[in-house]
PQR file with spaces between the fields and no chain letter, atoms N, CA, C, O and H, PARSE charges and radii, in Angstrom:
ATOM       1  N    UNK     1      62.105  117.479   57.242 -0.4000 1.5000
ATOM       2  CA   UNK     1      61.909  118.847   57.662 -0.0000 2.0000
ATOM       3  C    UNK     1      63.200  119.351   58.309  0.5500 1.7000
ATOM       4  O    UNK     1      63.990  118.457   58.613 -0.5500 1.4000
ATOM       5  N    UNK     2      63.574  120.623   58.582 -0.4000 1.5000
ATOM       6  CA   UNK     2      64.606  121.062   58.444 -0.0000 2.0000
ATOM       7  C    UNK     2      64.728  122.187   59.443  0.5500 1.7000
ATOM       8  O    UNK     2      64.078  123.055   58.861 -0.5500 1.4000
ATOM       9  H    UNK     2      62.932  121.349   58.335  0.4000 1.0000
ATOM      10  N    UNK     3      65.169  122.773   60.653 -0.4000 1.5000
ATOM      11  CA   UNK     3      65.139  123.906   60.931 -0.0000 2.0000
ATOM      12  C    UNK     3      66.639  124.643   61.106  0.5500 1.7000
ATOM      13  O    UNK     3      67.722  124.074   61.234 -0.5500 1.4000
ATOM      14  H    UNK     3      65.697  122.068   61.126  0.4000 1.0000
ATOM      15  N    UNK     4      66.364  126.096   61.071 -0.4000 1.5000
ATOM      16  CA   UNK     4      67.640  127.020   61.205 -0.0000 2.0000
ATOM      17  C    UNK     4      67.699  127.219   62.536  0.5500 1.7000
ATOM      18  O    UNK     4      66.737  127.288   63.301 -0.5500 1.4000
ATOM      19  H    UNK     4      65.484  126.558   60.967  0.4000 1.0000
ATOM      20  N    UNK     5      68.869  127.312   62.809 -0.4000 1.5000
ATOM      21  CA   UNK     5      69.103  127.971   64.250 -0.0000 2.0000
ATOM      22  C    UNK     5      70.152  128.770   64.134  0.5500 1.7000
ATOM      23  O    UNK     5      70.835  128.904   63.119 -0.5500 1.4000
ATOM      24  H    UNK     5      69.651  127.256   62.187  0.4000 1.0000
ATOM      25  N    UNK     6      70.318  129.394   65.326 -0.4000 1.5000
ATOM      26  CA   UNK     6      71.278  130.677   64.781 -0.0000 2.0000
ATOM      27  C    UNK     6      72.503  130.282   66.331  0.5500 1.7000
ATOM      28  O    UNK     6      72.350  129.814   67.459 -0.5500 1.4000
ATOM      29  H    UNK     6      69.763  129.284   66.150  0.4000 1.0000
ATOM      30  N    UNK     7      73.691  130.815   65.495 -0.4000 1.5000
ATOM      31  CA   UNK     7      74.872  130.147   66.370 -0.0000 2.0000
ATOM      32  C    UNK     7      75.871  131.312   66.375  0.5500 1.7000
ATOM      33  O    UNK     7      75.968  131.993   65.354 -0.5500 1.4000
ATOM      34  H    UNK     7      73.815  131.195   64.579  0.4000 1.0000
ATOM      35  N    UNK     8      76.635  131.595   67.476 -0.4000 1.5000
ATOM      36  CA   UNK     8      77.608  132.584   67.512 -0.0000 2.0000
ATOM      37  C    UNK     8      78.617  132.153   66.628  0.5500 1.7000
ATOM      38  O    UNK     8      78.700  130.937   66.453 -0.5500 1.4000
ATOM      39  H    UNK     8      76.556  131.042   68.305  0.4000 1.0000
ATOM      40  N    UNK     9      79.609  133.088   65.877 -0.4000 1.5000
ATOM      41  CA   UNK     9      80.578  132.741   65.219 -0.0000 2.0000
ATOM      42  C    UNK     9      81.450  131.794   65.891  0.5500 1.7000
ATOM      43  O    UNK     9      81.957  130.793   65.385 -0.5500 1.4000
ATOM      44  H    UNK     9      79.542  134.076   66.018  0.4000 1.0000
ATOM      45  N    UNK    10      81.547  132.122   66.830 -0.4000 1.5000
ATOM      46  CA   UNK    10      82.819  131.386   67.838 -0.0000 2.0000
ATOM      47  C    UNK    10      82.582  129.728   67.534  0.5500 1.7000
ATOM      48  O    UNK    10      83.313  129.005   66.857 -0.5500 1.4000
ATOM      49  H    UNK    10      81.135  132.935   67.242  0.4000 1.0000
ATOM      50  N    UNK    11      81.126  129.289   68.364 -0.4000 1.5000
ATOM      51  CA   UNK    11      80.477  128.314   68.161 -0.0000 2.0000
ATOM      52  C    UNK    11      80.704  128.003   66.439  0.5500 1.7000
ATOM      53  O    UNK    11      81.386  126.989   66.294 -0.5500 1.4000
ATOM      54  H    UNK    11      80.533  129.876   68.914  0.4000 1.0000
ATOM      55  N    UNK    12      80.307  128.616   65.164 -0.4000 1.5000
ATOM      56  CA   UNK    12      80.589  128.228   64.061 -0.0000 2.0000
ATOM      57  C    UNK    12      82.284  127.444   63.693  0.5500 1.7000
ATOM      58  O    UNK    12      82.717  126.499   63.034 -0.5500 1.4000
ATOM      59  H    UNK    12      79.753  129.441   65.281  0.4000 1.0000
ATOM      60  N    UNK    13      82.808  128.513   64.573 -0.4000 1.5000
ATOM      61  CA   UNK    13      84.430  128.104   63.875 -0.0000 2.0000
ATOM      62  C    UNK    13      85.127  126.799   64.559  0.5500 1.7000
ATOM      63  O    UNK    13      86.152  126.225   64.192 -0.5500 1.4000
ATOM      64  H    UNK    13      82.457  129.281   65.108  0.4000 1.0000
ATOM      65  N    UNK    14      84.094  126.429   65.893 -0.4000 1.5000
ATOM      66  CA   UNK    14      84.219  125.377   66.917 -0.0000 2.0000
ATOM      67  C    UNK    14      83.659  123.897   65.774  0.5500 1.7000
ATOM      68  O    UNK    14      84.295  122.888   65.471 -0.5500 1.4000
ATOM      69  H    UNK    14      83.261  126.895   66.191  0.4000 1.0000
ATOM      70  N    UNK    15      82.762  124.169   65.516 -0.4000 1.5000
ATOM      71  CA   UNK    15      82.351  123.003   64.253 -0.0000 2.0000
ATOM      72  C    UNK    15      82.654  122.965   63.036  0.5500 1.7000
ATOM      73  O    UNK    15      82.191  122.242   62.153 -0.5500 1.4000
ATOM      74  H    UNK    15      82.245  124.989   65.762  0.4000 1.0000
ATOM      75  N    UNK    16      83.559  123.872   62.975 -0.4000 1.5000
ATOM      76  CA   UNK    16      84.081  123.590   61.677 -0.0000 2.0000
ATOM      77  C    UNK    16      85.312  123.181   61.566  0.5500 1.7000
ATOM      78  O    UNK    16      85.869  122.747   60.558 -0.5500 1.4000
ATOM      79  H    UNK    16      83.934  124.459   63.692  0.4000 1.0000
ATOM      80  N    UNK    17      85.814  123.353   62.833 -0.4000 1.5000
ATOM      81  CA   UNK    17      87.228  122.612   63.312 -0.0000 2.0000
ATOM      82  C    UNK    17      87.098  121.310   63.461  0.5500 1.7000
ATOM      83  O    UNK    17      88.099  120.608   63.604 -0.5500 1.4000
ATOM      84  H    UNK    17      85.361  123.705   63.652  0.4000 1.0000
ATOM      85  N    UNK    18      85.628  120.699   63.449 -0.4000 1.5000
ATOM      86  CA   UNK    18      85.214  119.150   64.081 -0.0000 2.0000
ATOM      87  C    UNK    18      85.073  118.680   62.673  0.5500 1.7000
ATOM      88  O    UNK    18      85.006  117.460   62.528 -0.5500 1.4000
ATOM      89  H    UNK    18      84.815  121.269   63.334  0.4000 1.0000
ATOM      90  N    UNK    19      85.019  119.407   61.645 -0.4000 1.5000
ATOM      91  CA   UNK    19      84.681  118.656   60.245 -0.0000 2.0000
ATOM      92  C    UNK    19      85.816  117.691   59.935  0.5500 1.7000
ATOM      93  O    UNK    19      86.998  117.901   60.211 -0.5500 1.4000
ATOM      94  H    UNK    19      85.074  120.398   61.763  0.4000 1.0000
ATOM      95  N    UNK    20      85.332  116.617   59.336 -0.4000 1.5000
ATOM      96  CA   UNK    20      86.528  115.859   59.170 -0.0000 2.0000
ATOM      97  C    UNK    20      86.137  115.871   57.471  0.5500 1.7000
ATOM      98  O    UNK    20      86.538  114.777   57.072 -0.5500 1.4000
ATOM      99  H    UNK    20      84.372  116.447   59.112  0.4000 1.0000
ATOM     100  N    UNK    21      85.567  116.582   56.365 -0.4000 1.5000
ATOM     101  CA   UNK    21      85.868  116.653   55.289 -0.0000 2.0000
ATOM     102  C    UNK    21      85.354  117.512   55.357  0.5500 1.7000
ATOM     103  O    UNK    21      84.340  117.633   56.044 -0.5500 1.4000
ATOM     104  H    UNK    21      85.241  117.470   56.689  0.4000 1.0000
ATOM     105  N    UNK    22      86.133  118.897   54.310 -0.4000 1.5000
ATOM     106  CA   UNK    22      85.194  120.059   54.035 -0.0000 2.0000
ATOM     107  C    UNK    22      83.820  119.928   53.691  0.5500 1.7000
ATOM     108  O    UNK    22      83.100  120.477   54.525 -0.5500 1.4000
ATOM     109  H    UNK    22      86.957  118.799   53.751  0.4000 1.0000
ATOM     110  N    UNK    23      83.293  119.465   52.883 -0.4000 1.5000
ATOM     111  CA   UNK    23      81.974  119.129   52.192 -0.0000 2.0000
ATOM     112  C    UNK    23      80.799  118.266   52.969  0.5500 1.7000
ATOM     113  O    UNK    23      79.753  118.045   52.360 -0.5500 1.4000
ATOM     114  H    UNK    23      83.878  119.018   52.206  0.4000 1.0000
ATOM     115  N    UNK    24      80.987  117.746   54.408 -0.4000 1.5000
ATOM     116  CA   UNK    24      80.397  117.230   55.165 -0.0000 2.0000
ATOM     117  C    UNK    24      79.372  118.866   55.790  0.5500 1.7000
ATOM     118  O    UNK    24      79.700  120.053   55.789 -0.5500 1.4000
ATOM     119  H    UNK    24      81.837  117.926   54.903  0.4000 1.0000
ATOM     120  N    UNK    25      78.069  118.150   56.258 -0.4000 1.5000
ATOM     121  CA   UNK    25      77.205  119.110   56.498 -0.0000 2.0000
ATOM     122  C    UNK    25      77.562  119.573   57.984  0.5500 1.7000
ATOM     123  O    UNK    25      78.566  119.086   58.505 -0.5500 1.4000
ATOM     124  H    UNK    25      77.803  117.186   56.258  0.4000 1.0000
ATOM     125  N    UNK    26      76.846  120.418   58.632 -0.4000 1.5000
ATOM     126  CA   UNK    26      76.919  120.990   60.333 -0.0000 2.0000
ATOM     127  C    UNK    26      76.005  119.937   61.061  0.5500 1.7000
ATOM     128  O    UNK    26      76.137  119.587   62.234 -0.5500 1.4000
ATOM     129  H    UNK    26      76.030  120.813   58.209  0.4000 1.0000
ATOM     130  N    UNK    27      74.656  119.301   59.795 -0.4000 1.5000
ATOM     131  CA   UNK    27      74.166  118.531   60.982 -0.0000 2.0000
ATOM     132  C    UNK    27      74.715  117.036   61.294  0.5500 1.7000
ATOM     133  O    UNK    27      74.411  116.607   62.407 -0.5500 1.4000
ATOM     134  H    UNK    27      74.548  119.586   58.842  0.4000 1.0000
ATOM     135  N    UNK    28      75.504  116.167   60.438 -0.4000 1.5000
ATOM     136  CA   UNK    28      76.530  115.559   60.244 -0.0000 2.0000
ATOM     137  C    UNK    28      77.056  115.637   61.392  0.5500 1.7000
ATOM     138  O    UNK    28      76.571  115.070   62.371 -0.5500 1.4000
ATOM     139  H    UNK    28      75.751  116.516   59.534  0.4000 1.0000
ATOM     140  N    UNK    29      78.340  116.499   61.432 -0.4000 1.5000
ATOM     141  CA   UNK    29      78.315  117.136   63.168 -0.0000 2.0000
ATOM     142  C    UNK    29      78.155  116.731   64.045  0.5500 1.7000
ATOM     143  O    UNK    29      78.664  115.905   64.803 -0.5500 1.4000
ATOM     144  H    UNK    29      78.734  116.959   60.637  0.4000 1.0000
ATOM     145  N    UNK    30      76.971  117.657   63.951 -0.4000 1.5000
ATOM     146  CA   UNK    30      76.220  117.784   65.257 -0.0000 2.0000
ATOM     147  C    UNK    30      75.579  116.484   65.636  0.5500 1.7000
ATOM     148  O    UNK    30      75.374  116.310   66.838 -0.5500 1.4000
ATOM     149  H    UNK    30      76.558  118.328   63.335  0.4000 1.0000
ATOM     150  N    UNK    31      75.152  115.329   64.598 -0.4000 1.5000
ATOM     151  CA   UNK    31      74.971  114.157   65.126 -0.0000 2.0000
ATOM     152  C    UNK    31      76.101  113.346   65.525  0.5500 1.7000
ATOM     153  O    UNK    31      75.902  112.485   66.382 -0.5500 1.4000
ATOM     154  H    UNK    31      75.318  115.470   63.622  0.4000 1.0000
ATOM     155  N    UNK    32      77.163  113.479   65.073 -0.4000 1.5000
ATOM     156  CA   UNK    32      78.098  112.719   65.564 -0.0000 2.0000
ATOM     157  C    UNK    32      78.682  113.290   67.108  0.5500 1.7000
ATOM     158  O    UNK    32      79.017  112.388   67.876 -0.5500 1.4000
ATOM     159  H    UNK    32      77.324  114.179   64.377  0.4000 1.0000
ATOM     160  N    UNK    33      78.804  114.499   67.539 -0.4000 1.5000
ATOM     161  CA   UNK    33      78.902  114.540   68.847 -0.0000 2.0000
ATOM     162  C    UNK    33      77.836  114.234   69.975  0.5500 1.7000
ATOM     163  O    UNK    33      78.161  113.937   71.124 -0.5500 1.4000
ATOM     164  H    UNK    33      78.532  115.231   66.915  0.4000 1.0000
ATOM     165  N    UNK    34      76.312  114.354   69.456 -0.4000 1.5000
ATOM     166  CA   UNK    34      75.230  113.648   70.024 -0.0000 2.0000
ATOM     167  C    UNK    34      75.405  112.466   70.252  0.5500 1.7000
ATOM     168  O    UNK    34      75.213  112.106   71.413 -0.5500 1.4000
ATOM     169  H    UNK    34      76.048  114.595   68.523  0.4000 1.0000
ATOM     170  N    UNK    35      75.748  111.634   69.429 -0.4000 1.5000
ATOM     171  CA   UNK    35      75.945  110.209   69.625 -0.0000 2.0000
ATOM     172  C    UNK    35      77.478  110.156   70.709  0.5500 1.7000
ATOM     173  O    UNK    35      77.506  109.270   71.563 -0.5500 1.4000
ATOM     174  H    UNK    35      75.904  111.927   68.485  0.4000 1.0000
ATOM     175  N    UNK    36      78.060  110.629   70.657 -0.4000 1.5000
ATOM     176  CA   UNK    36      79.574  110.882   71.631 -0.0000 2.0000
ATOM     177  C    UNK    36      79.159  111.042   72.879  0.5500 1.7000
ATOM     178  O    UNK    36      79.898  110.748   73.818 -0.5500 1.4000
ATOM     179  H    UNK    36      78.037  111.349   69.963  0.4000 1.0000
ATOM     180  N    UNK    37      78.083  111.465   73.038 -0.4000 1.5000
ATOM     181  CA   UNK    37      77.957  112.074   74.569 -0.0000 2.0000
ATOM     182  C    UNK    37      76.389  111.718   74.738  0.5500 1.7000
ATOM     183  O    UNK    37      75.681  112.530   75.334 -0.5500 1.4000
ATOM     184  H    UNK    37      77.482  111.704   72.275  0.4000 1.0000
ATOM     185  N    UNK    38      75.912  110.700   74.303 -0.4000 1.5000
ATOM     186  CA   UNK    38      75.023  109.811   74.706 -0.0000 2.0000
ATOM     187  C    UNK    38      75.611  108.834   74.975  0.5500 1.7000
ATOM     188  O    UNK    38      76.038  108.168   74.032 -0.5500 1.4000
ATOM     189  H    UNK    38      76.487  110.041   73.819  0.4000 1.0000
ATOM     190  N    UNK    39      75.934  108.234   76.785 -0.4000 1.5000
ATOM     191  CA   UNK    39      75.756  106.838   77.027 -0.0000 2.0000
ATOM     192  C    UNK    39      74.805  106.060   77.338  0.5500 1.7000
ATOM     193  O    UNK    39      73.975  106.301   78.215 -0.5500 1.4000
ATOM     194  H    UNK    39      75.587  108.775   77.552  0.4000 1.0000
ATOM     195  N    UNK    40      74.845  105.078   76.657 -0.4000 1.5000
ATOM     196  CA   UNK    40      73.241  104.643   76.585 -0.0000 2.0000
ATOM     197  C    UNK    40      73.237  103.259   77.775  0.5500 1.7000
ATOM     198  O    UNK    40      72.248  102.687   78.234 -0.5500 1.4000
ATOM     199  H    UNK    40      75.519  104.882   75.944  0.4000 1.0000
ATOM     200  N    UNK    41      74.685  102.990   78.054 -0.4000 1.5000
ATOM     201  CA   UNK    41      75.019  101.608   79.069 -0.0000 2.0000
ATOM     202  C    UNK    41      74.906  101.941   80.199  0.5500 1.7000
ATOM     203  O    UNK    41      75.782  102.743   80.524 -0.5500 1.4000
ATOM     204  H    UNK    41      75.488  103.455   77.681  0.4000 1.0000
ATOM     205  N    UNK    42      73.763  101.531   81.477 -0.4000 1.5000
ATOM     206  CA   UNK    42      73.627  101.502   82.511 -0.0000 2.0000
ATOM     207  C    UNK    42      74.449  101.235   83.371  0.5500 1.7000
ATOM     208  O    UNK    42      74.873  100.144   82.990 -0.5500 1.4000
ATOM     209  H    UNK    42      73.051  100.880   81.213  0.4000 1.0000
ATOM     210  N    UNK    43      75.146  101.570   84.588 -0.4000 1.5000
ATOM     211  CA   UNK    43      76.162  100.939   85.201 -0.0000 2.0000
ATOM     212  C    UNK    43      75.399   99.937   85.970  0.5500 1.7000
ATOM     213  O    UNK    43      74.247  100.108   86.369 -0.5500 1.4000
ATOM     214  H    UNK    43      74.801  102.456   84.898  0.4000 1.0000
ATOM     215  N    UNK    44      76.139   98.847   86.158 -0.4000 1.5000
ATOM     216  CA   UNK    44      75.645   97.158   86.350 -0.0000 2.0000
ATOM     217  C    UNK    44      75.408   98.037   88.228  0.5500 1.7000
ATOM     218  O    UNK    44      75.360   99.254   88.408 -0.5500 1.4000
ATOM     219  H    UNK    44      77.074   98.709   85.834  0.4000 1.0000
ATOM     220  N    UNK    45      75.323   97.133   89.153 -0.4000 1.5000
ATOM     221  CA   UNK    45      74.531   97.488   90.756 -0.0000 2.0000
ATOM     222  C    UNK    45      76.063   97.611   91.089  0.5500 1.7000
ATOM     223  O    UNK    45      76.356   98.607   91.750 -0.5500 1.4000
ATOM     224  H    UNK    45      75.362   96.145   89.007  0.4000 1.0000
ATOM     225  N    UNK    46      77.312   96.580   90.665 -0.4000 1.5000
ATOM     226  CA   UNK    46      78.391   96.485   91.366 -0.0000 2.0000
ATOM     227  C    UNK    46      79.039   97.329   90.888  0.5500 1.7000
ATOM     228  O    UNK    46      79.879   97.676   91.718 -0.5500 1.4000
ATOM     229  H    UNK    46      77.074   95.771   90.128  0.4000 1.0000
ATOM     230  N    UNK    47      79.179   98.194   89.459 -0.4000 1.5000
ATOM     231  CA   UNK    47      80.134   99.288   89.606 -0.0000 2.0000
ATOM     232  C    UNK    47      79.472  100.624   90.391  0.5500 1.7000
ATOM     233  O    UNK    47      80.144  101.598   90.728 -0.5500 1.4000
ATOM     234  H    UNK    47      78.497   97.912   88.785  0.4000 1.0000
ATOM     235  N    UNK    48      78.009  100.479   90.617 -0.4000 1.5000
ATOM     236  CA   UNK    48      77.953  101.332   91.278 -0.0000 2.0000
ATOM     237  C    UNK    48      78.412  101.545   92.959  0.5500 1.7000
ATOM     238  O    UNK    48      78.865  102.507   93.581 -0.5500 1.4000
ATOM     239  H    UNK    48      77.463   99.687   90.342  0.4000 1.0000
ATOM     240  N    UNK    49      78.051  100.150   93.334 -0.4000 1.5000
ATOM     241  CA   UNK    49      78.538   99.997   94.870 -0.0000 2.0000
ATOM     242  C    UNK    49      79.974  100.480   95.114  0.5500 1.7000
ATOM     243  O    UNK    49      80.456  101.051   96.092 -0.5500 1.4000
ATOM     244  H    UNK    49      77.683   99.369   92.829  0.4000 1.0000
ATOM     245  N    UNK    50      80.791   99.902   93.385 -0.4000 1.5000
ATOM     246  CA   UNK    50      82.176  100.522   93.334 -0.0000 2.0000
ATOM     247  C    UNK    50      82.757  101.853   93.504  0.5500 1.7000
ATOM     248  O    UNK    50      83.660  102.399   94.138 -0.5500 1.4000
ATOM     249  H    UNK    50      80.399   99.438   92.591  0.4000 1.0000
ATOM     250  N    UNK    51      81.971  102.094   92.781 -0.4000 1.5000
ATOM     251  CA   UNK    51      82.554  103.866   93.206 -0.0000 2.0000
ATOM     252  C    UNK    51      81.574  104.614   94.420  0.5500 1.7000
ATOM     253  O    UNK    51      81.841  105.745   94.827 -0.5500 1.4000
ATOM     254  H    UNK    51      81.237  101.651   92.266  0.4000 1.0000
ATOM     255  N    UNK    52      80.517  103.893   94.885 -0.4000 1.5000
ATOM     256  CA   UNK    52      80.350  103.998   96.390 -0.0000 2.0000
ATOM     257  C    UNK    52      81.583  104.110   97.016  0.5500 1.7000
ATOM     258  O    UNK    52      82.023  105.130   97.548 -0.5500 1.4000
ATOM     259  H    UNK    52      80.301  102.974   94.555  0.4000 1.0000
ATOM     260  N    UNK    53      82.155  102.975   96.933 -0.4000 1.5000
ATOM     261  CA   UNK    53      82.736  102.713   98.185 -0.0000 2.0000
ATOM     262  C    UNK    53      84.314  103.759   97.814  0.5500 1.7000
ATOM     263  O    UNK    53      85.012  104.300   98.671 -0.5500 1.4000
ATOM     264  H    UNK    53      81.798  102.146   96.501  0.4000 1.0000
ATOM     265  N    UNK    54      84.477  103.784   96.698 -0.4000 1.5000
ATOM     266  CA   UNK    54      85.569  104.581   96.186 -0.0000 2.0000
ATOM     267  C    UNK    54      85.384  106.302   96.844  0.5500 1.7000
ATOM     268  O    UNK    54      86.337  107.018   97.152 -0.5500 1.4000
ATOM     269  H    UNK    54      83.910  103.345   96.002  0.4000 1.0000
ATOM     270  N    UNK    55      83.936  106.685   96.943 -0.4000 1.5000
ATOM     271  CA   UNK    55      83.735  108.054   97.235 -0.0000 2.0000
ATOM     272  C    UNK    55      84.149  107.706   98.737  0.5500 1.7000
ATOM     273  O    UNK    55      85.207  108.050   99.264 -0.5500 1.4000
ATOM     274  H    UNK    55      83.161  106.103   96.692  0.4000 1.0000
ATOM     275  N    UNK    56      83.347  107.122   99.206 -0.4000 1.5000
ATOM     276  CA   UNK    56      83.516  106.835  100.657 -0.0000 2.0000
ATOM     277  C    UNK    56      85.379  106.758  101.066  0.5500 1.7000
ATOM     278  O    UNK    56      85.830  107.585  101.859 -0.5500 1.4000
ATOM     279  H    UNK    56      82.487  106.842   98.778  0.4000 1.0000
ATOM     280  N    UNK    57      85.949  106.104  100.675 -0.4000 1.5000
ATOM     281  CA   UNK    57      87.348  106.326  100.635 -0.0000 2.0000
ATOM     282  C    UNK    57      88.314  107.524  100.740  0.5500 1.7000
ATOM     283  O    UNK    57      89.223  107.848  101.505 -0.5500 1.4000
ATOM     284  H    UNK    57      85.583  105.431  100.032  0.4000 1.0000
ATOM     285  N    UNK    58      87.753  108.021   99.692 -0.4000 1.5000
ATOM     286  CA   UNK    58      87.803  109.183   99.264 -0.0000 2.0000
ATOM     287  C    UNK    58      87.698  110.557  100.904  0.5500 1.7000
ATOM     288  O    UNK    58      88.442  111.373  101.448 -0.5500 1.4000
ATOM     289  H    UNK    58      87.014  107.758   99.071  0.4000 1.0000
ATOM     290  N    UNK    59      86.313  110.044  101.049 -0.4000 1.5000
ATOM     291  CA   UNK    59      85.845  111.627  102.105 -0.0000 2.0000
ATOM     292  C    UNK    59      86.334  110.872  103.708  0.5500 1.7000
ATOM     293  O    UNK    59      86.100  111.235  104.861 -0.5500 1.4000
ATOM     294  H    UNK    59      85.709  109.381  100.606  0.4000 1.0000
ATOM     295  N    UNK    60      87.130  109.644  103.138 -0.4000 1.5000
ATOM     296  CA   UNK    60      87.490  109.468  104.846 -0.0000 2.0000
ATOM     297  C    UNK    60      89.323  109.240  105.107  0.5500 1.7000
ATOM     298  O    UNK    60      90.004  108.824  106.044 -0.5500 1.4000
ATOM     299  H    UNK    60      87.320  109.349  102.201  0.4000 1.0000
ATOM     300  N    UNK    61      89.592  109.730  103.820 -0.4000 1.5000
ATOM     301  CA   UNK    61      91.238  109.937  103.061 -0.0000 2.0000
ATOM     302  C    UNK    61      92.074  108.797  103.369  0.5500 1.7000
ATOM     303  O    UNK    61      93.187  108.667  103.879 -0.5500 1.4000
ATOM     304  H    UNK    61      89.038  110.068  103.059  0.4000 1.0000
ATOM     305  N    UNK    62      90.960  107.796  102.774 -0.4000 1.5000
ATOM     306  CA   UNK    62      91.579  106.801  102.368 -0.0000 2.0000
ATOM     307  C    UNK    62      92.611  106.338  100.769  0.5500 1.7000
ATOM     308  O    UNK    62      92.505  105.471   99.901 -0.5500 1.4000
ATOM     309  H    UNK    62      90.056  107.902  102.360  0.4000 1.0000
ATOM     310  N    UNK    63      93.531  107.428  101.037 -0.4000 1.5000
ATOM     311  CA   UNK    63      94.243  107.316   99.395 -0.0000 2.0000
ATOM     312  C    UNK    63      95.662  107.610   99.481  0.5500 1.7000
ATOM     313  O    UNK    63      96.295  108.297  100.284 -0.5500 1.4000
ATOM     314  H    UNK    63      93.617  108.132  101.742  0.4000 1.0000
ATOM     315  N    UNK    64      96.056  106.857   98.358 -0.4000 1.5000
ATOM     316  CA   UNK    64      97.327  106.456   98.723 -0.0000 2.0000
ATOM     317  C    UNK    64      98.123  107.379   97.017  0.5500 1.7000
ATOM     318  O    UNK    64      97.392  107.302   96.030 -0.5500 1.4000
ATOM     319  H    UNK    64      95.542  106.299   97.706  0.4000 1.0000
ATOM     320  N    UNK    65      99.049  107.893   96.886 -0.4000 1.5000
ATOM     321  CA   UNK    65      99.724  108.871   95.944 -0.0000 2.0000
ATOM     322  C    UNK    65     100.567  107.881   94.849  0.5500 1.7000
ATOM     323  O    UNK    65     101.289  106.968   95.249 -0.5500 1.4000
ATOM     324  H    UNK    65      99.643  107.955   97.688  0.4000 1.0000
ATOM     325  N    UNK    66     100.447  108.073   93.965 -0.4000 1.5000
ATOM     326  CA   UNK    66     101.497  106.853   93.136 -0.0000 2.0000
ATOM     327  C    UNK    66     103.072  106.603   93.841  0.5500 1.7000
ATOM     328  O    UNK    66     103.328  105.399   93.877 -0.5500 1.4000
ATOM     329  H    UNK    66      99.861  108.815   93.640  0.4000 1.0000
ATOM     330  N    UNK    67     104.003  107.336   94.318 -0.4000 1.5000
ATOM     331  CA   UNK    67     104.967  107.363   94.935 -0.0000 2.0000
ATOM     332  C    UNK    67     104.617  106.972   95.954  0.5500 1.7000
ATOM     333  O    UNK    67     105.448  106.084   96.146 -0.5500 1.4000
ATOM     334  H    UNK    67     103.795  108.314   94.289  0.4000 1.0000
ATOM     335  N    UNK    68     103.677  106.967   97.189 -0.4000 1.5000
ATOM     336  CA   UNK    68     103.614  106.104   98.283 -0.0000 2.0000
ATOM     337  C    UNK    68     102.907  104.586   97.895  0.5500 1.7000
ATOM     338  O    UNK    68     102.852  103.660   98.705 -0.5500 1.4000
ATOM     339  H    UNK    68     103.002  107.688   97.033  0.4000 1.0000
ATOM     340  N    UNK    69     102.633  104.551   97.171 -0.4000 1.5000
ATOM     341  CA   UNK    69     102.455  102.446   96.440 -0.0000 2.0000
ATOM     342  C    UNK    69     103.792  102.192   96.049  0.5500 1.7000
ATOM     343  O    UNK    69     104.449  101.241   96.472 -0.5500 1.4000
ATOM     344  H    UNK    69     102.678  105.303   96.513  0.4000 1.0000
ATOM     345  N    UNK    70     104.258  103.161   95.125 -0.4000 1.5000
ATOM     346  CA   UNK    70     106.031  102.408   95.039 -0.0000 2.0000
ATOM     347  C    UNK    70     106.596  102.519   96.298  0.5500 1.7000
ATOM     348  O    UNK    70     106.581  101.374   96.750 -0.5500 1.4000
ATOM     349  H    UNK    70     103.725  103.934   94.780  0.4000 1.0000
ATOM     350  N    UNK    71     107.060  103.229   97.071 -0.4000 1.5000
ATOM     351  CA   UNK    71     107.919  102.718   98.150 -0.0000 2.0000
ATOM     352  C    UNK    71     107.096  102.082   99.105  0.5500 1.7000
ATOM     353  O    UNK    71     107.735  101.527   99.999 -0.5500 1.4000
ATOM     354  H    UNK    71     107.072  104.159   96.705  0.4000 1.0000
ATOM     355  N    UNK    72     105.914  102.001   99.179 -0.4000 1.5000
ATOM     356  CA   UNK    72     105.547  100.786   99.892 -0.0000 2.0000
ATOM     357  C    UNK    72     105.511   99.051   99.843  0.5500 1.7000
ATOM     358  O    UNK    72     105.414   98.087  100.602 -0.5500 1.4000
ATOM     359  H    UNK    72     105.394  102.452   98.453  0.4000 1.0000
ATOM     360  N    UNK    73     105.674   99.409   98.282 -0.4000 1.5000
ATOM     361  CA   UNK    73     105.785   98.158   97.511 -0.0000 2.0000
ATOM     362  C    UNK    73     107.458   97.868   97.699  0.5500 1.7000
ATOM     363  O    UNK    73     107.835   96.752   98.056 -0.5500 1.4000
ATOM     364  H    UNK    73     105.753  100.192   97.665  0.4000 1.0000
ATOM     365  N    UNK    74     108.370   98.906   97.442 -0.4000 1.5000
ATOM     366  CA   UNK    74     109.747   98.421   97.542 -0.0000 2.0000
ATOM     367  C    UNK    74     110.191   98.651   95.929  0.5500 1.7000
ATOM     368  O    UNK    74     110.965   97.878   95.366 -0.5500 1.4000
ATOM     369  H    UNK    74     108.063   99.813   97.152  0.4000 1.0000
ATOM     370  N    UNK    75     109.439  100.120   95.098 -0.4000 1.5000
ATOM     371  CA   UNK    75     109.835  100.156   93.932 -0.0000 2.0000
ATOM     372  C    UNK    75     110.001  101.589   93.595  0.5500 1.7000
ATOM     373  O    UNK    75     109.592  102.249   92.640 -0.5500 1.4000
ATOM     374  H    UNK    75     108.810  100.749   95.555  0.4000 1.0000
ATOM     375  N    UNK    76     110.809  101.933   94.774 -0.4000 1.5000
ATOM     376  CA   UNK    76     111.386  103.270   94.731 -0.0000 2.0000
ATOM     377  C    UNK    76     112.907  103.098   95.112  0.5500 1.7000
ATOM     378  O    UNK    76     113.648  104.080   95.155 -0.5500 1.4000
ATOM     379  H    UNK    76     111.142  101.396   95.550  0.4000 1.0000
């Protein structure tokens, strides 16, 4: 079964820029960016604690700039 939906041009010329062969369909597509932006992998307990503790870092400005790790390191 099959349904129409109706799409602004803009949106049209946006998926047709995503075609990777002319002759491929819209729903083709549209399943392949569905599947792109479905993650289906749970984050394990420890990457979450990880970026816990990363936010926490974060809101207590705990962060350091790529140029202050090199000259702290001695690689500036």
């Amino acid at each position: 079964m099959s349904t129409t939906i109706s799409i602004v041009p803009r949106t049209k010329e946006k998926l047709d820029s995503l075609r990777r062969f002319p002759q491929k369909s819209y729903n083709s597509i549209i399943e392949r960016l569905i599947i792109m932006s479905v993650d289906e992998d749970e984050l394990s307990d420890e990457a979450i604690q990880g970026i816990e503790e990363a936010l926490e870092d974060i809101k207590k400005g705990r962060l350091y700039t790529h140029d202050e790790l090199k000259r702290e390191y001695g690689l500036m």
